[in-house]
Every structure is written in C-alpha cells, then in structure tokens.
LUMDREN-336667 format. One record per residue (C-alpha): residue in one letter; x, y, z. Coordinates in nm, 3 decimals, padded with zeros to 5 digits. Example, Ala and Ser with C-alpha at 12.3 -4.5 7.8 and 13.67 -1.06 7.14 Angstrom:
! residues 2
A:01.230:-00.450:00.780;
S:01.367:-00.106:00.714;
END
This chain:
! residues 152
X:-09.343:-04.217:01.043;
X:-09.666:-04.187:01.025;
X:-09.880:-04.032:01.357;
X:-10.078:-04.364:01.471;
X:-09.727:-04.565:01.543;
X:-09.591:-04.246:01.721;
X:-09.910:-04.259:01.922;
X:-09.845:-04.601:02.119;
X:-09.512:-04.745:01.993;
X:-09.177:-04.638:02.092;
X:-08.853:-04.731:01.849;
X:-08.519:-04.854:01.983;
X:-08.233:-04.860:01.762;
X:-08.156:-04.790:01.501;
X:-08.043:-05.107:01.422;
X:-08.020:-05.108:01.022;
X:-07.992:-04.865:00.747;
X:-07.990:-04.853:00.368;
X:-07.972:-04.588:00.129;
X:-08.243:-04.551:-00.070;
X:-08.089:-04.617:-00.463;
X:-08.197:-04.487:-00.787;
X:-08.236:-04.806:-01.082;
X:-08.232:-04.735:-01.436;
X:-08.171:-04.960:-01.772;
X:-07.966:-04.671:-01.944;
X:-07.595:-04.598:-01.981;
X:-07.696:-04.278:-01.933;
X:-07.371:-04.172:-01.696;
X:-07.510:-03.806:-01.662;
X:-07.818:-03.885:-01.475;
X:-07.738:-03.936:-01.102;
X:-08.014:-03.785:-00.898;
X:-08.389:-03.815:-00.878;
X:-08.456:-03.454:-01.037;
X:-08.352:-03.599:-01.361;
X:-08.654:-03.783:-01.401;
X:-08.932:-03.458:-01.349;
X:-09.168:-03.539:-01.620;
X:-09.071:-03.905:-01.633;
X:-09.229:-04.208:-01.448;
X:-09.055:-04.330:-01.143;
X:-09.148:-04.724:-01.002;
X:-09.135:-04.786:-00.661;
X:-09.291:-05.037:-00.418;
X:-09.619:-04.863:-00.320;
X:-09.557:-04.888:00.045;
X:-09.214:-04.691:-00.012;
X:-09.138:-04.449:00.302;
X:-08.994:-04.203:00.072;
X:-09.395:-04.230:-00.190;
X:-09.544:-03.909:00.011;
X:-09.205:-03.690:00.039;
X:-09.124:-03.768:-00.355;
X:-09.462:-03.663:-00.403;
X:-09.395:-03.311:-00.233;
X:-09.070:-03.250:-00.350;
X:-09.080:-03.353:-00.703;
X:-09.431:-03.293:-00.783;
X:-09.352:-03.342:-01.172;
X:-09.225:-03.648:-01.147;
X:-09.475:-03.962:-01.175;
X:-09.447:-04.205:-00.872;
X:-09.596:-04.509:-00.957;
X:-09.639:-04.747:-00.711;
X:-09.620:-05.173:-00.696;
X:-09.672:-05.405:-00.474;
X:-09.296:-05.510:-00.432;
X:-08.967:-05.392:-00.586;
X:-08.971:-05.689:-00.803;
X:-09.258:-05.605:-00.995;
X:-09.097:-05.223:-01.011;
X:-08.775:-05.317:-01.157;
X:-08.976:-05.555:-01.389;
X:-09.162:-05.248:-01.504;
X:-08.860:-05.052:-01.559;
X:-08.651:-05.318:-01.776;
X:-09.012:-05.317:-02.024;
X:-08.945:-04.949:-02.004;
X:-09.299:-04.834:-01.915;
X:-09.056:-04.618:-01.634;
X:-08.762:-04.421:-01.650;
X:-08.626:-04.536:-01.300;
X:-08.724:-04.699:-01.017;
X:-08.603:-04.647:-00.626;
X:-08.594:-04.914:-00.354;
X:-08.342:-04.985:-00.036;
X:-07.971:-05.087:-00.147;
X:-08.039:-05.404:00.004;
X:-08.372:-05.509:-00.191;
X:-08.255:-05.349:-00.528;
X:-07.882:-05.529:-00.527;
X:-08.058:-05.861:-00.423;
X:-08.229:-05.841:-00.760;
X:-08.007:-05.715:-00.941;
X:-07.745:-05.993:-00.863;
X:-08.048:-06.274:-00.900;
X:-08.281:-06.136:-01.165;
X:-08.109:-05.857:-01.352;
X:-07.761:-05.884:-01.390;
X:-07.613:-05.675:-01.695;
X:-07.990:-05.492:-01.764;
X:-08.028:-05.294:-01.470;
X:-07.762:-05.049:-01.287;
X:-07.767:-04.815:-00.981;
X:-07.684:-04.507:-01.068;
X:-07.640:-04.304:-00.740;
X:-07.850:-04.280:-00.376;
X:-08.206:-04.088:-00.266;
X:-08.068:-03.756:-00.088;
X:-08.198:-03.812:00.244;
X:-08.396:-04.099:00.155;
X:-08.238:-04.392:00.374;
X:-08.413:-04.624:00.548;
X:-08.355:-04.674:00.913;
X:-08.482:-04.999:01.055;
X:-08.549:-04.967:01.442;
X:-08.760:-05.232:01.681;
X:-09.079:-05.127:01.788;
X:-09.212:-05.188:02.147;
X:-09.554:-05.088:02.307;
X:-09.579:-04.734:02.507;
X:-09.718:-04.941:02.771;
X:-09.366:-05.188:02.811;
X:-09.079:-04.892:02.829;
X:-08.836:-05.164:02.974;
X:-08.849:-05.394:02.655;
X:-08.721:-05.059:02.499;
X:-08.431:-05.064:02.688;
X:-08.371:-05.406:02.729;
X:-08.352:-05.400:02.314;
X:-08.063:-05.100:02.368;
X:-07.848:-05.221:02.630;
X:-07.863:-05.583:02.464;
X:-07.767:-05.376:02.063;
X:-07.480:-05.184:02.305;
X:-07.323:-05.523:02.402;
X:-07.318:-05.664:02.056;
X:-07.001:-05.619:01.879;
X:-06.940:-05.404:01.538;
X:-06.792:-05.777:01.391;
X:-07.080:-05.936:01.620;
X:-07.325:-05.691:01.455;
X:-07.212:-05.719:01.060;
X:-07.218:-06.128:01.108;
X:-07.616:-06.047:01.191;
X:-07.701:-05.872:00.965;
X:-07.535:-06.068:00.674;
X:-07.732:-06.367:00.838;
X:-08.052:-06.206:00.884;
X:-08.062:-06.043:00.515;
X:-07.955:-06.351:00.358;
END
C-alpha cells in the first residue's frame, strides 16, 4: 500500500480476496510458479499491486505492464509473453467470455492475493467502524450472495 493512502485513510475489512493466478497458452503441465518464467516476459495490468514486488523478487523476469487484463491476456494468446498474472476473479471472467480452450491457469502468485478493504478518511474513525460492525452482522450465506451479485 503505498505511503500517501496510509497517511490519511484508514481500511476496514477485509472484505474480499483473490489469489493472484498465473495465465499461460501452453500445455506445459511442469510450469506452476512464477520463477519459471525468469528470462521470459510476464503481462500484467500496469496498475498490478504485485508490478513493484515482482520487480524485486524476480528481477530477471520482464514485467510488462497494460492498461487492463484484457489487453494482457490478448498479448499473451499472440505470444509476445510467456504468461500473464491478474486476480482469479478478472482472469476467469475472461477466460470463460473471451478465451475459452486458448488460455489456462496454471497455479496462484505465492503471497500475491489481493485483499479488497473499504477505505474511510483519518478524520471520520466512526465510518470505520460502522463499516465493521455492519460486515460482522452479515451472514457467511448473506456475504457469498454479495459478492456473487456485486462481481457479476
């Protein structure tokens, strides 16, 4: 997260998370983490969380970055990348619209998942915890029947 946000937002939740996939358009079956691509291009939505920490971890790997996961998975199926990463969510929403039977997941981001939380002003603590006592009176049932709406 980056400093500025920290500075004058707190976070409630979290309310959603996704593991972060790995996309390729092999049958490859041996390749199931994101070291097997060091000296390979990987696509991912520029604005990725994970873009600075691939960077530092995998520094022989090259992240390229798009302006949505759409135009990263089109890269990858005209092969100008080895893989692409995006949110479970994203990724299987395109796969099951745009890309059925060319692209595949092939396993998760170690400790790449993202974690959606609400944001509320510094300045307004009690909208904070107005957000967490309302999230601790929702049901689990109650809370899946959201999301499934909200994501649709």
């Amino acid at each position: 997260m980056k400093q500025e946000r920290l500075d004058y937002l707190d976070f409630a939740g979290p309310y959603l998370a996704f593991p972060t996939v790995i996309v390729d358009a092999s049958r490859d079956n041996s390749i199931s983490e994101i070291s097997h691509f060091i000296g390979k291009s990987l696509c991912v939505q520029a604005d990725h969380f994970l873009v600075p920490d691939l960077k530092r971890r995998y520094p022989g790997i090259n992240v390229v970055g798009f302006p949505t996961i759409e135009k990263s998975l089109q890269t990858l199926l005209n092969k100008q990348c080895a893989a692409a990463i995006g949110n479970l969510y994203s990724v299987a929403n395109q796969l099951e619209t745009r890309y059925v039977g060319q692209l595949r997941i092939l396993g998760n981001v170690a400790n790449g998942d993202s974690v959606l939380y609400f944001a509320t002003p510094k300045s307004k603590p009690a909208l904070g915890q107005i957000l967490s006592i309302a999230k601790s009176t929702i049901s689990r049932s109650e809370r899946s029947d959201l999301r499934d709406r909200w994501l649709a």
